[in-house]
Every structure is written in structure tokens, then in C-alpha cells.
FIBATOR-800707 format. One line per 5 residues: their letters; for each residue x, y, z of C-alpha. Coordinates in nm, 2 decimals, always signed. Example, Ala and Ser with C-alpha at 12.3 -4.5 7.8 and 13.67 -1.06 7.14 Angstrom:
<recs>
as	+1.23,-0.45,+0.78 | +1.37,-0.11,+0.71 $
</recs>
This chain:
<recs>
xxxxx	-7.37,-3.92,-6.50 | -7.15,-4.20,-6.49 | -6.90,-4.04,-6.73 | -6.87,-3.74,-6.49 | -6.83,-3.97,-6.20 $
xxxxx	-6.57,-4.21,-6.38 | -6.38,-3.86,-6.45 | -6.39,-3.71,-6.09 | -6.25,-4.03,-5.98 | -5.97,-4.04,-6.19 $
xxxxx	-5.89,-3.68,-6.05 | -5.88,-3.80,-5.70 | -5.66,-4.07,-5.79 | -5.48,-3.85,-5.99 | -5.37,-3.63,-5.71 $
xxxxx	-5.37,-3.87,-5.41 | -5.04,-3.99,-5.62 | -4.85,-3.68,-5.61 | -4.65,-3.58,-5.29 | -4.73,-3.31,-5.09 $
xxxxx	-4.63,-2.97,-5.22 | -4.47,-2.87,-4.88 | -4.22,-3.20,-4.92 | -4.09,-3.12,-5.27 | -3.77,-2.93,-5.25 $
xxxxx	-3.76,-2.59,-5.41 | -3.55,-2.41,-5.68 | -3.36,-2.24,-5.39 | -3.32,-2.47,-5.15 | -3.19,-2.71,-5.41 $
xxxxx	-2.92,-2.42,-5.47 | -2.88,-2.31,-5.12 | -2.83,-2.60,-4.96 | -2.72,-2.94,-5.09 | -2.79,-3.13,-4.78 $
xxxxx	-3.16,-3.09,-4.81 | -3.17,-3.27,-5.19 | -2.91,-3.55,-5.07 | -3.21,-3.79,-4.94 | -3.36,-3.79,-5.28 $
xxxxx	-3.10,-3.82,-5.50 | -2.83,-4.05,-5.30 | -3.01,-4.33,-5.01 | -2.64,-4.42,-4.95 | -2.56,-4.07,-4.85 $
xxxxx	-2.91,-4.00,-4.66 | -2.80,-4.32,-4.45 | -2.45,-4.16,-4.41 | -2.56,-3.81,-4.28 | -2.77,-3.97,-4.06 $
xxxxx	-2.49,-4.17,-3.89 | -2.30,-3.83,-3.85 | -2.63,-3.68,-3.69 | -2.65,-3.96,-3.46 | -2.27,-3.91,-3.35 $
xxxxx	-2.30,-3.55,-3.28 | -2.59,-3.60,-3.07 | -2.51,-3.94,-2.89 | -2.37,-3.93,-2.56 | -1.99,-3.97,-2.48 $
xxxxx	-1.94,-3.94,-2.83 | -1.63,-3.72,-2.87 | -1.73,-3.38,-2.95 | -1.91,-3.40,-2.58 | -1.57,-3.57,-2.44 $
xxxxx	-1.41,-3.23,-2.54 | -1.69,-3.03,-2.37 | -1.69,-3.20,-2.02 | -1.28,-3.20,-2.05 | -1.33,-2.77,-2.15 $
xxxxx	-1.58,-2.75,-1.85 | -1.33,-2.95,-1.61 | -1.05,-2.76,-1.73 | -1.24,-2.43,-1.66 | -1.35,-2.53,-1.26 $
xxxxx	-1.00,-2.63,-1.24 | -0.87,-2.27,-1.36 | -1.11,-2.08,-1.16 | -1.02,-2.29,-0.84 | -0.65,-2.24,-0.91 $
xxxxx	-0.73,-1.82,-0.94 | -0.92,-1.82,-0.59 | -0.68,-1.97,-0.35 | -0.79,-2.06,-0.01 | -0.81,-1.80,+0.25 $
xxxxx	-0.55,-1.86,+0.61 | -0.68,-2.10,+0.87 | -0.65,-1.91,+1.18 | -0.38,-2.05,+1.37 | -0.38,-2.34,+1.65 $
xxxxx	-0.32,-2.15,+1.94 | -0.54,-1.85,+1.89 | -0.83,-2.06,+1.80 | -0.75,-2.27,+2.13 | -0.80,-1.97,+2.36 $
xxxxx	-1.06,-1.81,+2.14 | -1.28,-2.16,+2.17 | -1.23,-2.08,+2.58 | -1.28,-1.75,+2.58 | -1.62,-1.81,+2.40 $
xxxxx	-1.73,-2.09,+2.62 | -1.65,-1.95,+2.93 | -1.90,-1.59,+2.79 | -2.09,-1.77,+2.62 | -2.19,-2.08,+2.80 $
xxxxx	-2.04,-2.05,+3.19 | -2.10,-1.69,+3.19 | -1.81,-1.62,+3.39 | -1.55,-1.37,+3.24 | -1.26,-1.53,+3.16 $
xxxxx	-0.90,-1.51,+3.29 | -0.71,-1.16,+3.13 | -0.39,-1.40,+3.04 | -0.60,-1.59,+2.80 | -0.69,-1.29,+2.61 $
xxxxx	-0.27,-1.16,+2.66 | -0.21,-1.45,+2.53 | -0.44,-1.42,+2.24 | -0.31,-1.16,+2.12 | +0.06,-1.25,+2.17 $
xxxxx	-0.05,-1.53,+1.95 | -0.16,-1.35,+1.63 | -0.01,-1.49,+1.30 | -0.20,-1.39,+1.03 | -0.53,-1.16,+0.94 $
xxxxx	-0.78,-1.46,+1.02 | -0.64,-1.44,+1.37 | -0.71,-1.07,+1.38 | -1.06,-1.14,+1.29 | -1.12,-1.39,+1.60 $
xxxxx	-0.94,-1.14,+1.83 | -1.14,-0.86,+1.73 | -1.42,-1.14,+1.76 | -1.34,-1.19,+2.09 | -1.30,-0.84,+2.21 $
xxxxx	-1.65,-0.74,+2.11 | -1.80,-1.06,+2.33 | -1.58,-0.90,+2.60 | -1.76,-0.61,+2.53 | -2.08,-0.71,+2.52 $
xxxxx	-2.01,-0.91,+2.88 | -1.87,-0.67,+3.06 | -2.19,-0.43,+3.01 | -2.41,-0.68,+3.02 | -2.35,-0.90,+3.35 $
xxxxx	-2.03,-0.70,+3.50 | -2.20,-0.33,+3.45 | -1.87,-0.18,+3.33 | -1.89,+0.12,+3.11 | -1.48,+0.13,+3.06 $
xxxxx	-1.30,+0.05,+2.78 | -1.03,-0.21,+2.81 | -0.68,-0.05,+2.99 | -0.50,+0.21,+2.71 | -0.19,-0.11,+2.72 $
xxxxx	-0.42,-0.35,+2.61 | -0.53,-0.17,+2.31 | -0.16,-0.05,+2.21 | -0.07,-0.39,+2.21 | -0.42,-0.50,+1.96 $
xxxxx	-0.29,-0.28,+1.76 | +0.06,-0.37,+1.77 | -0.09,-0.70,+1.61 | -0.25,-0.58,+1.40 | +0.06,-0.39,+1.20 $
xxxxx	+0.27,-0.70,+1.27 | +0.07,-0.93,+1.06 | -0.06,-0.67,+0.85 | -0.40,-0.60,+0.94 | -0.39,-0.23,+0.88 $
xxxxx	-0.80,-0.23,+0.83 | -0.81,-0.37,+1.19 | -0.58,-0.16,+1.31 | -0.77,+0.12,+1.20 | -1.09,+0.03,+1.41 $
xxxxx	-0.89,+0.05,+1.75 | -0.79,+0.48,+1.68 | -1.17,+0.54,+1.64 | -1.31,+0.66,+2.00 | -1.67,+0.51,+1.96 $
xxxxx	-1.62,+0.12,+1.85 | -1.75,-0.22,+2.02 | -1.44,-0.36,+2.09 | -1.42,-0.14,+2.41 | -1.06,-0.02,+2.28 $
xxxxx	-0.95,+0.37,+2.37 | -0.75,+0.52,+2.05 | -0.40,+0.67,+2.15 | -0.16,+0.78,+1.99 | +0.08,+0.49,+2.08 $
xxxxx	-0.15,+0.29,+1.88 | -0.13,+0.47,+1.59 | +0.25,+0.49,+1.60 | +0.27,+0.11,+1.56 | +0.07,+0.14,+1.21 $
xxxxx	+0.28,+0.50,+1.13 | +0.58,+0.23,+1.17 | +0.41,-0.02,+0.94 | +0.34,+0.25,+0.69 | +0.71,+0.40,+0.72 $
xxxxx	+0.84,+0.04,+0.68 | +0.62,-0.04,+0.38 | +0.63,+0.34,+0.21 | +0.22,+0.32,+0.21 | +0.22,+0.72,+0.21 $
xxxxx	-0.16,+0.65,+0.17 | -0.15,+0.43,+0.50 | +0.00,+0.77,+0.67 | -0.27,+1.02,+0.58 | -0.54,+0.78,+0.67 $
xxxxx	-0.39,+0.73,+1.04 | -0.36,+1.12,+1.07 | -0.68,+1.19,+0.96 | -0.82,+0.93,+1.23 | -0.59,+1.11,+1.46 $
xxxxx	-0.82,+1.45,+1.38 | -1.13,+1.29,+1.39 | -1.06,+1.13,+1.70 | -0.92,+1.46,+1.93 | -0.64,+1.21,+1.98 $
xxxxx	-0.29,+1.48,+2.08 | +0.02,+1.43,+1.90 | +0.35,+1.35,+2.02 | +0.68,+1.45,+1.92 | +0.74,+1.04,+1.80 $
xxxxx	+0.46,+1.06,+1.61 | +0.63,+1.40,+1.42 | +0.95,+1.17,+1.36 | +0.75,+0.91,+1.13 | +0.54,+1.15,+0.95 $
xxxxx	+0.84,+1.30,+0.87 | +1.02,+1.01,+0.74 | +0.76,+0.91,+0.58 | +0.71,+1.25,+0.37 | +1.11,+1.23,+0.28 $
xxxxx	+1.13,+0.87,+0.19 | +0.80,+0.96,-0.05 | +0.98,+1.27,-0.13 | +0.68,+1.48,-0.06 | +0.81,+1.86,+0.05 $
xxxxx	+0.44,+1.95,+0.03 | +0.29,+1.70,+0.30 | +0.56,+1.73,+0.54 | +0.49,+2.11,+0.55 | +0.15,+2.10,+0.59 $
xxxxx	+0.18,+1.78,+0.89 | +0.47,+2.05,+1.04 | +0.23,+2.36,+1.04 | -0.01,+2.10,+1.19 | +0.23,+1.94,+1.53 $
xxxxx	+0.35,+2.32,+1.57 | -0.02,+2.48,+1.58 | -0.09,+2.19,+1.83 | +0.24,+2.28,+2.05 | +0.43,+1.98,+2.01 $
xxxxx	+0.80,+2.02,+2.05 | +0.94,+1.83,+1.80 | +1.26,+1.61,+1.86 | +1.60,+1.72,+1.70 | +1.54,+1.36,+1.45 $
xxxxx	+1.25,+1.56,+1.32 | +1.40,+1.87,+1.29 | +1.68,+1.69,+1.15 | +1.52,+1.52,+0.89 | +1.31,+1.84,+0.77 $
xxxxx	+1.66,+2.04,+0.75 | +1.78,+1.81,+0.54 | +1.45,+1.78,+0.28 | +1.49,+2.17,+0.25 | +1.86,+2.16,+0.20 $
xxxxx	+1.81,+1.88,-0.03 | +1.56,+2.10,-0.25 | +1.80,+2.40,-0.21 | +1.49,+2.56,-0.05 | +1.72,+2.83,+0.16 $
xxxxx	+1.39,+3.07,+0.27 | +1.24,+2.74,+0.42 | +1.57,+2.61,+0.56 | +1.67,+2.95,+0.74 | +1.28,+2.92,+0.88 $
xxxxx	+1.29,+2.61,+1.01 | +1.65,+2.63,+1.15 | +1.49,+2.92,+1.34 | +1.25,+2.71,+1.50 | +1.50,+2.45,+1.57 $
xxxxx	+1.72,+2.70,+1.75 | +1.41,+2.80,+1.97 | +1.39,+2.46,+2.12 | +1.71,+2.29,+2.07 | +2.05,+2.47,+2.15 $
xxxxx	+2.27,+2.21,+2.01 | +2.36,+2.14,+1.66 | +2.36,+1.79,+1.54 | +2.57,+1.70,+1.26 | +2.25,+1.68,+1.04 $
xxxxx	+2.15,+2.00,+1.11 | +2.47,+2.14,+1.09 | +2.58,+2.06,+0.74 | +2.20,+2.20,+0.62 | +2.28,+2.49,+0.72 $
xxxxx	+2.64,+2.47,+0.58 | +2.50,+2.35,+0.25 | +2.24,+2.69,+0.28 | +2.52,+2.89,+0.28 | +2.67,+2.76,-0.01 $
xxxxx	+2.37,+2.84,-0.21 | +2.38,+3.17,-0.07 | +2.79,+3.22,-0.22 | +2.92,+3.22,+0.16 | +3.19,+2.92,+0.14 $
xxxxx	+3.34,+3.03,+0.37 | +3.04,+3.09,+0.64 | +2.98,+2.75,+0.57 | +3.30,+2.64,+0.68 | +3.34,+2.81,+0.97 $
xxxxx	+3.02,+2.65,+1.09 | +3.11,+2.28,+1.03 | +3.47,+2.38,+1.24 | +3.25,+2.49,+1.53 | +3.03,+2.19,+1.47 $
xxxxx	+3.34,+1.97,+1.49 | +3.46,+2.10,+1.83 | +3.13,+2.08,+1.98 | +3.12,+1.71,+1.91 | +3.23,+1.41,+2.09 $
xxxxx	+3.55,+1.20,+1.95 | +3.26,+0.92,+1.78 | +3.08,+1.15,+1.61 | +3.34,+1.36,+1.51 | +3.38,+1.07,+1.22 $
xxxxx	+3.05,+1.17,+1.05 | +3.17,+1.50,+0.99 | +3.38,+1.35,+0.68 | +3.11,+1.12,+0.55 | +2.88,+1.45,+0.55 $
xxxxx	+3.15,+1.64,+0.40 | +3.17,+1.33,+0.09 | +2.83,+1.35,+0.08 | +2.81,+1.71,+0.06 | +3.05,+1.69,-0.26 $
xxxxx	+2.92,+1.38,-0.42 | +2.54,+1.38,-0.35 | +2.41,+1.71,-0.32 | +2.43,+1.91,-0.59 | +2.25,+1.61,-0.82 $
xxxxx	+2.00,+1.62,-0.56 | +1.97,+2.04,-0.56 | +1.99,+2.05,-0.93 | +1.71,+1.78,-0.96 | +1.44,+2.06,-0.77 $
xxxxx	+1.57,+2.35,-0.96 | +1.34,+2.51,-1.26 | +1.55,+2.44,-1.61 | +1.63,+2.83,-1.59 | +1.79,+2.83,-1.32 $
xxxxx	+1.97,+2.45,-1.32 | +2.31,+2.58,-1.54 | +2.33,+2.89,-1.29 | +2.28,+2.73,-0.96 | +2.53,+2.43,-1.08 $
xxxxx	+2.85,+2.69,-1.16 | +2.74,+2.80,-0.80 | +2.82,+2.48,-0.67 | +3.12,+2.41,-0.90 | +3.29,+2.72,-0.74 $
xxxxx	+3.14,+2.72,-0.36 | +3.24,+2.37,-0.29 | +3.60,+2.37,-0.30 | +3.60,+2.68,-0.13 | +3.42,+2.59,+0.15 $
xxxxx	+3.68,+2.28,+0.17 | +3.98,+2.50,+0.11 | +3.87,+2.71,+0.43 | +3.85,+2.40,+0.62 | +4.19,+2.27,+0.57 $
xxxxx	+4.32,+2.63,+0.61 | +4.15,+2.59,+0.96 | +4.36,+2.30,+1.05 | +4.04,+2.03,+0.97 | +4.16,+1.76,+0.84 $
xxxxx	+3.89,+1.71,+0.51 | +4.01,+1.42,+0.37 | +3.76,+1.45,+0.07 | +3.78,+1.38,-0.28 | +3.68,+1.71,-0.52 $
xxxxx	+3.75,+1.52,-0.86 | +3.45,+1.36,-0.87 | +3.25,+1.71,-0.88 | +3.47,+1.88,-1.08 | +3.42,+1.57,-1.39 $
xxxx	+3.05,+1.58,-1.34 | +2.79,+1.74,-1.54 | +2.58,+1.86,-1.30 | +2.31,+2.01,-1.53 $
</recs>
């Protein structure tokens, strides 16, 4: 009995001294990874990694240094890419601060100069906001306490908008052509020639459709100024398809268009050597206007040249000359230089590859002609045909 007790406590002894199994490092990780055998086999180097385990996790150490300088560097970025939006300006928050009080906290309505002058006062797109601001207040206090139904006067509203395209506020602008809105402003179609300007000015082509389509929308009428910026705006975009559909559109509504606009539409077709749409329109023009201008003129000049009558053509620009006056008889040779240097790069440009060689000997040929019959006429065409004759039109 004691023997087998002597034995069992050897045993225990025995394996109280070894480590436990879970501390011993195994075959792998002795291979795998060097770190984890380094306590065991070097004290100097255990006391060492743990001095580089301390740095990496002690604060202000430099590893975090170069994190808060990343972070800082990144706020500083993101400010720098949102820059701060326009203060409205001094005056129209003065007399948008005493508009408001005198609404708001008198309840009396508040002189008409201070909102004139308002408006007069607009600088930038955070002054549109507080003028639109302030015309739905208005609004709201002249239904409320003064019982009236009316919109503000059709002057007021042309000159909102007016603003509006000045400081470039198109999306404002846009709000005043809609016939149901809370500003109490009446959509005209002076309005919507002030952001027609701003679209003309700025070639937003885009900008255009949206204002006509408002214009539908809205049973707003055209006017024959409105035709002469939708026009100018479909030739400086050089876009033969809009103009004629916006055309078919003011004629349908009976709006006689101005000679500018039948001016600048003679001149797209002659430009495209489109000669069944020139003759077309020329016979509209001749319905409502009786005079040529010297726009006009030389399209129809330059449609006879397609059509191989030189000579028509310059028997037209002679009656043309003597139906001007003395100051505008000088455009006739800047049209005739024009004519010879311009054109037929412009005509060739439209034509389908077929027909480009064709239509180019056309010109070659039907241009001096047509300025031979003129100084047989006794019209002194002081125009330069070398140019045309060099060029390779094609």
C-alpha cells in the first residue's frame, strides 16, 4: 500500500513539472512563424519585440503622428473641394430683413419701392432665393389680410425674371413662366424672352427647348421677338431640324414673323444649299414682307446659283442694290465676298459625299458668272475670285 502510494506521488510530481501542453510551441508554428519561438530561445530579443509592441501602440508615438497628420490632411482636402456657397448681398438682405418685419411682425404690407428695389438689387443666386422668399410672404399677405386674389402687375414679374437671367438663375427664372406658382407672378412672354436672351448669349440650346416647352404648357402666345431668338439660337447651334419644327409651330399660331427671322432662316437654308426649303420660305417671306433685305436677297441669289442661273442671280442683287439706301448699299460687297469665300465651304459641308464633287464644279463655274453679269451691269463688284478658283472645295 505504501509502495503504490509512494509511486502515485511521484506521478503527480512528475507532471505538475511539465508545462502546459497548450504553451509548448508546435512543429508548425516553429516553422511558420519565428516570432512565436523568439521568447524561448532569445530573453534579449523577447524584451526587444516588446519595446516595438509598446511603440506601435503608445500614444503620439509616430506611426499615430502620421495618422492624425493623413486625417488632417483629408478634412483639409474635403473643405478645399466644397467651397462656400455666396452670402447674399448687403443691400438685398437690408430690404429683405424689412420687408419680413413689416409681414411678419407689423402686419402692414410694405412699401412697393422696397421690393423695386429688391429686385434692382440682385447680385447673385442667394439673392434670388430671398427675393423669391419674399415674394411668396407677399403672397401669402396679400390673401391673407388684404383679400387679393391678383397676381403681382405683368411689369413686376418681367422684371423678376429679368434678374433672374442676369445673375444666372435660370431655375428661378423658370418658376415665374409657370401660370399656377406662390409667388403670385403671371408668365408672359416678355419674361421668357429675357431667359431666350440668356440662352442665346450662353448657346444653352437645352435652356431654349425648356422655355418653349413652358411656353406650351402655360397657353402663354408667342410674339414675333420671341421667333427672332429661337431662331438664332437653332443657327448658332446649327440645328436645321429645330428651327423647322419651332417655325411650323409660330406660323400654325399666326405669328408674323419679323424680316430678322425670316432673314436668319433664308440664310440657314441657303447655307445647307437646301433650295426646295429656301424657295418655300422666301414664299412666305414675300406674303408678309414686300421688301428684300440684303440678307434675304443674296439667299435667294445664292439659290439660283445652285439651280445654274448665274445670271438670275445677278440680276436680283442689281435690283437689290437700287432698292437700297446709300449705307447699306456697302453690304452688298461684303455679301458678294462672302458669297465667294464662305459659301460654298459651308454648302459643300451639308452635301451627301455623292454629290459634294458635283455640286462643287457647280459653284466653280456659277460664281464667276454671276460676278461677270454684274460688272457687265455697270455694278461695280470689287471682289476677289482667286481665292475660289485655288480652293479645293471638296
Amino acid at each position: 500500500m505504501q509502495r503504490v502510494l509512494s509511486n502515485a506521488r511521484r506521478f503527480t510530481a512528475s507532471r505538475s513539472l511539465k508545462p502546459p501542453p497548450s504553451l509548448l510551441p508546435s512543429s508548425s508554428s516553429s516553422t511558420d512563424s519565428p516570432i512565436a519561438t523568439a521568447p524561448h530561445s532569445c530573453p534579449h530579443q523577447c524584451q526587444h519585440l516588446h519595446t516595438f509592441s509598446s511603440t506601435i501602440h503608445r500614444p503620439g508615438t509616430a506611426l499615430n503622428s502620421r495618422r492624425i497628420l493623413t486625417a488632417s490632411f483629408s478634412t483639409e482636402a474635403a473643405a478645399a473641394a466644397s467651397p462656400l456657397e455666396t452670402a447674399p448681398s448687403e443691400a438685398v438682405k437690408e430690404f429683405y430683413d424689412k420687408i419680413m418685419d413689416s409681414v411678419k411682425v407689423k402686419r402692414t404690407m410694405a412699401p412697393n419701392a422696397w421690393l423695386w428695389s429688391l429686385i434692382e438689387n440682385c447680385q447673385n443666386k442667394e439673392d434670388i432665393k430671398l427675393l423669391f422668399d419674399t415674394l411668396h410672404n407677399l403672397r401669402i399677405f396679400r390673401l391673407s389680410n388684404l383679400r387679393i386674389h391678383e397676381n403681382f402687375n405683368c411689369n413686376l414679374c418681367r422684371e423678376v425674371t429679368k434678374a433672374c437671367a442676369r445673375v444666372g438663375a435660370v431655375e428661378f427664372g423658370k418658376k415665374a413662366l409657370w401660370k399656377h406658382n406662390v409667388y403670385g407672378l403671371d408668365p408672359s412672354v416678355a419674361s421668357a424672352n429675357h431667359l431666350l436672351t440668356y440662352a442665346k448669349t450662353h448657346n444653352d440650346l437645352k435652356l431654349m427647348v425648356e422655355v418653349m416647352q413652358l411656353l406650351k404648357r402655360n397657353n402663354v402666345p408667342l410674339q414675333p421677338s420671341t421667333a427672332d431668338l429661337v431662331f438664332s439660337s437653332c443657327c448658332n447651334s446649327d440645328n436645321w431640324g429645330l428651327i423647322s419644327k419651332y417655325a411650323r409651330r409660330f406660323l400654325e399660331q399666326g405669328v408674323k414673323l419679323h424680316k430678322t427671322a425670316y432673314d436668319l432662316w433664308m440664310d440657314f437654308a441657303a447655307k445647307r444649299g437646301d433650295t426646295e426649303s429656301l424657295w418655300k420660305i422666301e414664299k412666305l417671306r414675300s406674303e408678309s414682307v414686300k421688301q428684300h433685305s440684303v440678307l434675304s436677297g443674296f439667299s435667294c441669289a445664292k439659290g439660283l446659283i445652285l439651280e445654274s442661273k448665274p445670271e438670275d442671280a445677278a440680276t436680283l442683287i442689281q435690283l437689290l442694290y437700287q432698292t437700297l439706301s446709300d449705307k447699306q448699299k456697302s453690304n452688298i460687297v461684303v455679301q458678294l465676298q462672302k458669297l465667294v469665300n464662305e459659301w460654298p465651304q459651308d454648302v459643300i459641308r451639308y452635301q451627301p459625299e455623292e454629290r459634294r464633287q458635283a455640286t462643287a464644279a457647280a459653284l466653280k463655274s456659277g460664281i464667276p458668272a454671276m460676278v461677270t453679269s454684274l460688272l457687265n451691269m455697270g455694278l461695280e463688284a470689287n471682289v476677289n475670285l482667286d481665292e475660289l478658283s485655288s480652293k479645293e472645295l471638296c
